[in-house]
C-alpha positions as CSV (number, residue, x, y, z in Angstrom):
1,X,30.6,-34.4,-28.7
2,X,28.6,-32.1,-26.7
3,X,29.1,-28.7,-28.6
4,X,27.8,-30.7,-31.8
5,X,25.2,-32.2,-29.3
6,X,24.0,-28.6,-28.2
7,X,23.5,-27.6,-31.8
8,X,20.6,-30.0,-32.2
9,X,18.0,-28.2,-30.4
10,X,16.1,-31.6,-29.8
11,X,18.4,-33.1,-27.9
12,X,18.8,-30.7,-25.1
13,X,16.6,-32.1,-22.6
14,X,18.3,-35.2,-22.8
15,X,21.5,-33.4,-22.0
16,X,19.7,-31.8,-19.1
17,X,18.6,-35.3,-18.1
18,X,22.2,-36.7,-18.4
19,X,23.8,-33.9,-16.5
20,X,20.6,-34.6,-14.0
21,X,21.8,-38.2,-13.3
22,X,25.1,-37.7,-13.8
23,X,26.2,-34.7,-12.2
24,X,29.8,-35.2,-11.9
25,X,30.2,-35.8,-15.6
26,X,33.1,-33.7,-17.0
27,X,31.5,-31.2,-19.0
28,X,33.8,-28.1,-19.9
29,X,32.5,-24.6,-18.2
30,X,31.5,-23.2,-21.8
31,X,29.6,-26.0,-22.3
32,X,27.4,-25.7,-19.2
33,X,27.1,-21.8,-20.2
34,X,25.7,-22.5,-23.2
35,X,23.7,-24.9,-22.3
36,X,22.0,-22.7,-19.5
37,X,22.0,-20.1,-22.6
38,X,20.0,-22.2,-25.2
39,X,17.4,-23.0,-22.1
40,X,16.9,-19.4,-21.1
41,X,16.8,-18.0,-24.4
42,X,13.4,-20.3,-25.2
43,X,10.4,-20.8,-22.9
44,X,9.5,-24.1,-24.6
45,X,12.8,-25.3,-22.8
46,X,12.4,-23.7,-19.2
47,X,11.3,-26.8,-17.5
48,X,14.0,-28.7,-18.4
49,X,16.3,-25.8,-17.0
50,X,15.1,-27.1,-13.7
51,X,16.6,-30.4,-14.2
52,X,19.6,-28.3,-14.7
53,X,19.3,-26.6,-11.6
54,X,18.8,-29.3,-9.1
55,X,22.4,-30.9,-10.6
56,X,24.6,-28.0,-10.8
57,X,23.3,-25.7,-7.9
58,X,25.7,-27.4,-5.0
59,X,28.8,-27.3,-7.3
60,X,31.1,-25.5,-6.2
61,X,33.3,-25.4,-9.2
62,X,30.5,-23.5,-10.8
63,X,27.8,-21.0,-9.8
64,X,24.9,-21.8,-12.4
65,X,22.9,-19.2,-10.6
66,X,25.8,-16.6,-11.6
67,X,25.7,-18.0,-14.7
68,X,22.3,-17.4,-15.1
69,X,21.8,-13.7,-13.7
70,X,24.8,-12.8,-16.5
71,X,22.4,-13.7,-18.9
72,X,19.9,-11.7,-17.9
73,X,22.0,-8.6,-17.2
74,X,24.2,-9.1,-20.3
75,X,23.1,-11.1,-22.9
76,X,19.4,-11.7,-22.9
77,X,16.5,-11.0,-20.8
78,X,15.2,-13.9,-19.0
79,X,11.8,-14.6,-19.6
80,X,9.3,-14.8,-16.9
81,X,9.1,-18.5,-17.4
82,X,12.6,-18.9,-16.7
83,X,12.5,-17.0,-13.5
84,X,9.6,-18.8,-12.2
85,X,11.6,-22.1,-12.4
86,X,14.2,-20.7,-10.5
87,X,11.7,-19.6,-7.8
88,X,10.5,-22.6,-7.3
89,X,13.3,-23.3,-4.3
90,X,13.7,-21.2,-1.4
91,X,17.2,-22.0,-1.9
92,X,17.7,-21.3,-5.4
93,X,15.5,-18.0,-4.8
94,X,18.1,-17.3,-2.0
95,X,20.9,-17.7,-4.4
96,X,19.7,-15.9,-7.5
97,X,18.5,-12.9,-5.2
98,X,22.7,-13.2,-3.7
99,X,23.7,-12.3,-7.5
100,X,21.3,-9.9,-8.3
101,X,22.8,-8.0,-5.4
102,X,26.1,-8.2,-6.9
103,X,24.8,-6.4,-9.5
104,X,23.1,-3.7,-7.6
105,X,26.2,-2.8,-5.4
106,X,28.5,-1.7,-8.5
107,X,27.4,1.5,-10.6
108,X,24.5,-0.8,-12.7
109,X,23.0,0.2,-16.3
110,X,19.8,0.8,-17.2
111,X,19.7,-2.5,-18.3
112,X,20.3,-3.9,-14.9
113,X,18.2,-1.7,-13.3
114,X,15.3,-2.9,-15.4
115,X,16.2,-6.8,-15.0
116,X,16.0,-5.9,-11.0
117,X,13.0,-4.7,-11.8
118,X,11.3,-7.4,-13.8
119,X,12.8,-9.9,-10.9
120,X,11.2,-8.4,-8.0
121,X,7.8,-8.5,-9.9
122,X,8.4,-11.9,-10.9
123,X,9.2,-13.0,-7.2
124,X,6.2,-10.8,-6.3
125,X,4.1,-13.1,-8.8
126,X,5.5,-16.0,-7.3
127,X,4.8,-14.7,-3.3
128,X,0.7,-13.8,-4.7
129,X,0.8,-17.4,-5.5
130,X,1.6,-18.8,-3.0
131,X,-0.9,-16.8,-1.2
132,X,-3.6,-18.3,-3.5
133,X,-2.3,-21.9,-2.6
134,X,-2.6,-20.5,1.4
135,X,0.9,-21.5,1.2
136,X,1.5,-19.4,4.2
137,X,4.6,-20.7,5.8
138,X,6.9,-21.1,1.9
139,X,5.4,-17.3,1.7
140,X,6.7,-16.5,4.6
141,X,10.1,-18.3,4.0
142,X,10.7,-15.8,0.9
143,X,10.1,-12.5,2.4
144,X,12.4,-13.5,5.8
145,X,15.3,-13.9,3.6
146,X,18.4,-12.0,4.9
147,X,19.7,-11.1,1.5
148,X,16.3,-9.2,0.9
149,X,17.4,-5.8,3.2
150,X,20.4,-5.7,1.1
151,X,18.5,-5.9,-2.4
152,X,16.0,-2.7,-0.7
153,X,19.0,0.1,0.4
154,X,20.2,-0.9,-3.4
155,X,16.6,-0.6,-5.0
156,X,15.6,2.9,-2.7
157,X,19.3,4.5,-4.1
158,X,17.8,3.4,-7.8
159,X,14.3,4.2,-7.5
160,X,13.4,1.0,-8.0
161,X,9.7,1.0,-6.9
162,X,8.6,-2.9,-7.0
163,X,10.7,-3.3,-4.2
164,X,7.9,-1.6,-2.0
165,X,5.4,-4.1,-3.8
166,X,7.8,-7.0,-2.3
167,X,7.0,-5.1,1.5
168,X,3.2,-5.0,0.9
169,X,3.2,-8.5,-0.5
170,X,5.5,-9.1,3.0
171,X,2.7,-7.5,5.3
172,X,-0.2,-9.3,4.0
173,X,2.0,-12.6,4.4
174,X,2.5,-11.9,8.2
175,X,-1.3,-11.0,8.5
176,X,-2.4,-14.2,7.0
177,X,-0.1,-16.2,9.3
178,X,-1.2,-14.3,12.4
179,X,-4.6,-15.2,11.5
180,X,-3.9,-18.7,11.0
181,X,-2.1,-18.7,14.3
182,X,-5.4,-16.7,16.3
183,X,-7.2,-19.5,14.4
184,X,-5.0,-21.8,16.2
185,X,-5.2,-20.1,19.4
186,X,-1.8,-19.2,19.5
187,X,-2.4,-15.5,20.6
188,X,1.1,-14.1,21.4
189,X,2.4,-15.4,18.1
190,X,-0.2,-13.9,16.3
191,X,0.5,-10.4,17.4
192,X,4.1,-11.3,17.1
193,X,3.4,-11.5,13.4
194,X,1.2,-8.8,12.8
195,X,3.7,-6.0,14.4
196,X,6.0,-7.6,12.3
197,X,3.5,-6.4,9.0
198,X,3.3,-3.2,10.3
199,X,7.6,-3.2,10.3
200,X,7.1,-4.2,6.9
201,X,5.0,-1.7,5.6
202,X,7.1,1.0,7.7
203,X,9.9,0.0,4.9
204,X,7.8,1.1,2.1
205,X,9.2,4.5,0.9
206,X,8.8,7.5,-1.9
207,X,5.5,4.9,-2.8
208,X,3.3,6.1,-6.0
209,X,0.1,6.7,-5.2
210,X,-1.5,2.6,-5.4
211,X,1.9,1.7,-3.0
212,X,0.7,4.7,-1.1
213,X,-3.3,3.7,-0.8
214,X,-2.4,0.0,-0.1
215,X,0.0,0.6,3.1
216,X,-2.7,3.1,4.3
217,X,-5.4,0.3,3.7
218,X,-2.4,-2.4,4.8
219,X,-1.9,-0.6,8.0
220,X,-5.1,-0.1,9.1
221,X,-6.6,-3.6,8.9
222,X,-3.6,-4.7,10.9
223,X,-4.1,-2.7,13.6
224,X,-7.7,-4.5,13.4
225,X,-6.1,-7.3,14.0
226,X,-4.4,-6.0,16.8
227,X,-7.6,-4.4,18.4
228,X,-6.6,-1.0,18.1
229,X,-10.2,-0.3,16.8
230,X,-9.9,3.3,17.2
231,X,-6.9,3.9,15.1
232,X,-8.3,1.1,12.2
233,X,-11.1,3.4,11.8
234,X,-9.7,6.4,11.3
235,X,-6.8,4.8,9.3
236,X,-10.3,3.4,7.5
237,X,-11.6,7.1,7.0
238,X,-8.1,8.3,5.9
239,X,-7.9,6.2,3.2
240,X,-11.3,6.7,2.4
241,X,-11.2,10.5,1.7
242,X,-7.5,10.2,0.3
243,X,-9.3,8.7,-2.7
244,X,-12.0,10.8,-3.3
245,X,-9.4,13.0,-3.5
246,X,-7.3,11.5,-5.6
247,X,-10.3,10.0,-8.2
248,X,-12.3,13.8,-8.3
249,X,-8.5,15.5,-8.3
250,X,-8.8,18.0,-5.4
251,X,-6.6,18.8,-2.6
252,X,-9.2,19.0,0.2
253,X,-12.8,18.3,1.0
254,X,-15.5,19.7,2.4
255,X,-16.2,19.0,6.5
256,X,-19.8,17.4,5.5
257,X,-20.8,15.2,2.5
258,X,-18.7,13.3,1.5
259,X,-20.3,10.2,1.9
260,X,-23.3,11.5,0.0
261,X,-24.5,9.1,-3.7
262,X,-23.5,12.5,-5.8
263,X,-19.7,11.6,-4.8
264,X,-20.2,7.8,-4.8
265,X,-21.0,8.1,-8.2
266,X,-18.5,10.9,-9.2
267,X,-15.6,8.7,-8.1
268,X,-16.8,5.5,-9.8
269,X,-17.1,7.4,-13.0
270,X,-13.5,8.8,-12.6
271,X,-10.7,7.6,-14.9
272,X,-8.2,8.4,-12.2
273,X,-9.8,6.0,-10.1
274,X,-10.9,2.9,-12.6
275,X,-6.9,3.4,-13.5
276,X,-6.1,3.4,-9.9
277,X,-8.0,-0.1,-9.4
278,X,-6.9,-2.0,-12.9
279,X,-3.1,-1.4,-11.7
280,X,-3.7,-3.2,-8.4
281,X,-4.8,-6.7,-9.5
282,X,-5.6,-8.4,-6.6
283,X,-5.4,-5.6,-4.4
284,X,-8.4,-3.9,-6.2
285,X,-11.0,-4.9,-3.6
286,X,-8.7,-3.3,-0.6
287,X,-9.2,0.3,-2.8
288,X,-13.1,-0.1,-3.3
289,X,-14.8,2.6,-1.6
290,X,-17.5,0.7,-0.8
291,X,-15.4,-2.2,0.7
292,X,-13.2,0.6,2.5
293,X,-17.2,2.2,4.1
294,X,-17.9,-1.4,5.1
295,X,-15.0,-1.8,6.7
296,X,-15.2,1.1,8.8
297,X,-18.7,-0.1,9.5
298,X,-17.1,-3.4,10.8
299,X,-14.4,-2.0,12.9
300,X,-17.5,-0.3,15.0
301,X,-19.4,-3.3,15.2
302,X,-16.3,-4.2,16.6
303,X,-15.6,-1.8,19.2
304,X,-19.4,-2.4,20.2
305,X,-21.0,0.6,18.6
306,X,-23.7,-1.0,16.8
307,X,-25.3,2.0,16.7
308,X,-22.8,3.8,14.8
309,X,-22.3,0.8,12.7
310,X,-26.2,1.3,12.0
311,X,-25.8,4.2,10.5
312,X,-23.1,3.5,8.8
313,X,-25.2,0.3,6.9
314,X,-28.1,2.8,6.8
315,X,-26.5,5.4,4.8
316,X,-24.4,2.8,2.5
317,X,-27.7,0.9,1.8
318,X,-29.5,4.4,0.6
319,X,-26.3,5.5,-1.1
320,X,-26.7,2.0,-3.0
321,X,-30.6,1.9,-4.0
322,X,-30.4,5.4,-5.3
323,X,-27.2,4.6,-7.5
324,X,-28.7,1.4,-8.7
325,X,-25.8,-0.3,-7.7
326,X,-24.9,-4.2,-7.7
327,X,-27.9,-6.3,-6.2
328,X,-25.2,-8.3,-4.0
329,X,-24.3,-4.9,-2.6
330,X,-27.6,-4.1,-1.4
331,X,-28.9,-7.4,0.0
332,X,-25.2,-7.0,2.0
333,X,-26.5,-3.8,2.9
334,X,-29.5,-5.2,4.6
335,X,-28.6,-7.9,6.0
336,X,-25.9,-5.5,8.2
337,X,-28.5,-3.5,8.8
338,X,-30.6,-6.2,10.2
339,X,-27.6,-7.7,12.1
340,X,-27.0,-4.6,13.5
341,X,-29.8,-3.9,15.3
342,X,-30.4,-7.6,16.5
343,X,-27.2,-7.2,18.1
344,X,-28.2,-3.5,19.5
345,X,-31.6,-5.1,20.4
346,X,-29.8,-7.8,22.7
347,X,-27.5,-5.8,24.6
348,X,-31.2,-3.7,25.5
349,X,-32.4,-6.8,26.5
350,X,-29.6,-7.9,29.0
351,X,-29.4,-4.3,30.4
352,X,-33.4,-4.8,30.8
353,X,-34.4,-2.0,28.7
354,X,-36.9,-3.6,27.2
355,X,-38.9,-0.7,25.6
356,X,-35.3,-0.3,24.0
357,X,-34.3,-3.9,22.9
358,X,-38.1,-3.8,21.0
359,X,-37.3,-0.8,18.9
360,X,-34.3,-2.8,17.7
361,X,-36.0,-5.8,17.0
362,X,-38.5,-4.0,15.3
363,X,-35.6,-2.3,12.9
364,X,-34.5,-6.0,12.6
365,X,-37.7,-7.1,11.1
366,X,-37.9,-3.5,8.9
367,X,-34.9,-4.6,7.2
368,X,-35.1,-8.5,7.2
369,X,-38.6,-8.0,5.5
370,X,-36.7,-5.6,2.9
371,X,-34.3,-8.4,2.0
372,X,-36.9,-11.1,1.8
373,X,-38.7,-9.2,-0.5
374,X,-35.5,-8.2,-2.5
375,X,-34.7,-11.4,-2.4
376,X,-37.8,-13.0,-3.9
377,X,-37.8,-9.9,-6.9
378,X,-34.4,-10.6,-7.4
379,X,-33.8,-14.8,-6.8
380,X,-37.4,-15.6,-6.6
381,X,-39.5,-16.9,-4.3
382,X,-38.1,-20.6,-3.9
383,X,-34.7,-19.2,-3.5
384,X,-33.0,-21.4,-0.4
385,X,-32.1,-17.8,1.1
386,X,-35.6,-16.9,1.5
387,X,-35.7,-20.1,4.3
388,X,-32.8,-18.7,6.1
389,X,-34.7,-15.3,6.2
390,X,-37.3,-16.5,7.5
391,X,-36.1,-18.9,10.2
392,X,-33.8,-15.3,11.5
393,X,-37.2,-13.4,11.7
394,X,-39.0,-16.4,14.0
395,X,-35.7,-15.7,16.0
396,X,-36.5,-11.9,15.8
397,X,-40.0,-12.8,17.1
398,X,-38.3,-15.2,19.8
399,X,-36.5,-12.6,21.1
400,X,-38.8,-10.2,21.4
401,X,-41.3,-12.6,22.9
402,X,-38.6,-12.9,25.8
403,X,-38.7,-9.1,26.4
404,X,-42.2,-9.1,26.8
405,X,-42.1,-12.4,29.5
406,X,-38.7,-10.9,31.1
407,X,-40.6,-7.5,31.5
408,X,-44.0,-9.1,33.2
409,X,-41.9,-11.2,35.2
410,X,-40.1,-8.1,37.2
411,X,-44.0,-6.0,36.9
412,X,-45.7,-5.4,40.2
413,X,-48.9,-4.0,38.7
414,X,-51.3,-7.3,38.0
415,X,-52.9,-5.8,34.7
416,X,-49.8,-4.7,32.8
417,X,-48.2,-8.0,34.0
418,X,-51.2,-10.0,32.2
419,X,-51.1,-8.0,29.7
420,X,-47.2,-8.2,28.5
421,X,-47.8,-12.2,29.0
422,X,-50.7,-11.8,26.9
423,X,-48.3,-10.3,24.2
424,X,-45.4,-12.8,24.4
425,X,-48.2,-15.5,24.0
426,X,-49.4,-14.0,20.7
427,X,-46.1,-14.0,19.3
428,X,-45.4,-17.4,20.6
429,X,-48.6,-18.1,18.1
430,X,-46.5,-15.8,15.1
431,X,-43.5,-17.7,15.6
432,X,-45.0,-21.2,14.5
433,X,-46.7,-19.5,12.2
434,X,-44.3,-17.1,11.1
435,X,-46.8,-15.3,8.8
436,X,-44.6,-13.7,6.3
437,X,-47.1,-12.8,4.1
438,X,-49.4,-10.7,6.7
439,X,-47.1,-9.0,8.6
440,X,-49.4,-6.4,10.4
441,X,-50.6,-9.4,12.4
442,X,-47.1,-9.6,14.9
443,X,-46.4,-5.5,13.9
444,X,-49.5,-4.8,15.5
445,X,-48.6,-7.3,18.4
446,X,-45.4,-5.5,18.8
447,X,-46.2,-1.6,19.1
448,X,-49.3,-1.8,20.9
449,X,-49.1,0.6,23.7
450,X,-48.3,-1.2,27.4
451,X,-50.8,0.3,30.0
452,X,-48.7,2.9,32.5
453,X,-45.9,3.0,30.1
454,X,-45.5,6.0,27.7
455,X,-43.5,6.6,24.4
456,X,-43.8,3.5,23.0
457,X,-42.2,3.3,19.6
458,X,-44.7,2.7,17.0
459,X,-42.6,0.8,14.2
460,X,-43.5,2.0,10.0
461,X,-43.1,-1.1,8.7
462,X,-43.2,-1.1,4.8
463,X,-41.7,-3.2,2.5
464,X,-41.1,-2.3,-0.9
């Protein structure tokens, strides 16, 4: 009854249905085999393989996840579709992996090499989406299987390089759960997990060149995490310069310009390096060299060096006007920039250097009237952005209005203390008023000299 049965292609989700609900039903072992065959060989029936699945994977009379890896290694290649249902379990993934492994430990054929291959890029698939889902802990379920160190001394003797894809997939798993735990709080655990993405990404061996870029990139914002800011950097840099090198093919490069537009736009326009960034998928962004600059620019804000992380902005913000390049890039760019030295500006301010924390401030407005006007070329002037703008320079104003009254307050000479109250009264008046459009009104304000003080930085403000 059910060989004739299994001839009628139509009826073989009701056998899977039957076998479902009735799982002790006698069904000979050639039956079940060619069942699981006529489901495997068509994706139209790989959901109903599931069914299949669930019934037969705790009989112990017979393995279906055996049943199904012969397929694959002997009869027919599964199709992605097919794998992904058996990936849906933890358990089931644990299983299938156990067989594969069987495979791997005898001599294998090519064509087992390449099923091992198009398995550990389909369990990759299914890791990236689980990722996607922030599905952080069943993630982290599938990379902590045991059975996974056997599969990688048996992929490293084959060459079989997607198993280093599994170990970057692994790292970037810990680092979202040790963010989700610092979210949390939970400090120790969080380091915990990201040492345990650096193990990971110490696995990854003879890499090609993307596996290569991505554990350097991998590794470095890890040890961000871990507030080894010194060692992100230059892991930062590294990675950096190992692509220009790469994208322009040379083996070394010069001490000094190498963050110059001419070699910004030299590697964009490289095939070696639009190839290098379609083969990465989602990893693309972690290879941008304008990502990788920003970072380094971040991991000094960081460490406290604001200044450095100016210059940094400063520099990437040129680099990006004279290239043309993406308007969200630039108003980035500016906004850093402007962050930046409102940062710099306050730590002047609670060290009282108050000649200092104004030059800052003043940078501030240089780059936040910049962005406004970008902004309004760009969005136009009713964009909602242009209100946040302008509520962050009134808090520009604010705070150098509090430099001029904490100055006068310590001032022993009666005139010059008059006079910096004068000053923080007149940009009380700009901050209600917050004049955008006549700006020389608080620049003025701002650099006018203090009597008895000398070197007062006169600010060239112009926005265009």
């Amino acid at each position: 009854m059910m060989k004739t049965l299994l001839k009628i292609k139509y009826t073989m989700p009701y056998i899977a249905y039957l076998v479902e609900k009735f799982p002790n039903m006698v069904i000979e072992k050639s039956e079940i085999s060619g069942l699981i065959e006529s489901f495997c060989k068509s994706d139209l029936h790989a959901s109903h393989l599931e069914r299949l699945i669930k019934a037969m994977a705790n009989n112990k009379d017979f393995n279906i996840f055996e049943e199904i890896v012969s397929i694959m290694m002997n009869k027919e290649d599964l199709s992605r579709e097919v794998m992904e249902v058996v990936f849906q379990n933890i358990f089931h993934i644990d299983q299938f992996l156990r067989e594969i492994k069987k495979n791997l430990q005898s001599k294998p054929s090519a064509r087992i090499i390449k099923s091992t291959r198009k398995v550990l890029e389909t369990l990759n698939g299914t890791i990236r989406q689980l990722l996607y889902s922030s599905s952080y802990f069943e993630a982290e379920k599938i990379v902590e299987l045991e059975v996974m160190n056997s599969i990688y001394n048996h992929a490293l003797e084959f060459k079989i390089e997607e198993i280093n894809d599994c170990y970057l997939y692994a790292a970037k798993v810990k680092n979202f759960r040790g963010v989700e735990e610092k979210k949390n709080k939970q400090f120790e655990i969080a380091k915990e997990l990201f040492q345990q993405a650096l193990i990971f990404l110490s696995k990854v061996k003879n890499p090609n060149t993307r596996q290569k870029l991505l554990v350097l990139s991998r590794s470095s914002y890890t040890k961000q995490l871990l507030y080894q800011h010194e060692e992100a950097f230059h892991g930062f840099e590294q990675l950096y310069k190992e692509i220009v090198k790469f994208s322009l093919s040379l083996n070394d490069l010069p001490e000094k310009g190498v963050y110059e537009a001419s070699v910004y736009s030299l590697v964009e326009k490289s095939n070696h390096y639009k190839e290098l960034l379609e083969s990465s998928l989602d990893n693309r962004k972690y290879l941008n060299i304008f990502g990788i600059r920003s970072s380094m620019a971040f991991v000094l804000e960081l460490q406290g060096n604001y200044q450095g992380a100016i210059d940094v902005y400063q520099e990437f913000y040129n680099v990006q006007h004279s290239l043309e390049n993406s308007k969200l890039r630039i108003s980035r760019s500016l906004r850093n920039i402007a962050q930046m030295n409102k940062l710099l500006g306050d730590v002047y301010l609670k060290d009282m250097q108050y000649s200092e924390a104004r030059k800052c401030y003043v940078d501030t407005l240089v780059a936040a009237g910049k962005l406004l006007n970008f902004n309004k070329k760009v969005r136009g002037s009713i964009h909602p952005m242009n209100m946040g703008i302008s509520k962050f320079i009134s808090r520009i104003l604010g705070s150098v209005r509090k430099s001029f009254l904490k100055q006068a307050k310590l001032e022993a000479d009666k005139v010059t203390k008059q006079f910096l109250f004068d000053r923080a009264d007149l940009i009380h008046n700009e901050c209600i008023k917050n004049s955008l459009y006549e700006i020389v009104r608080w620049k003025d304000t701002i650099n006018r000299k203090i009597p008895q003080y000398e070197g007062e930085k006169k600010a060239n403000i112009k926005f265009y």
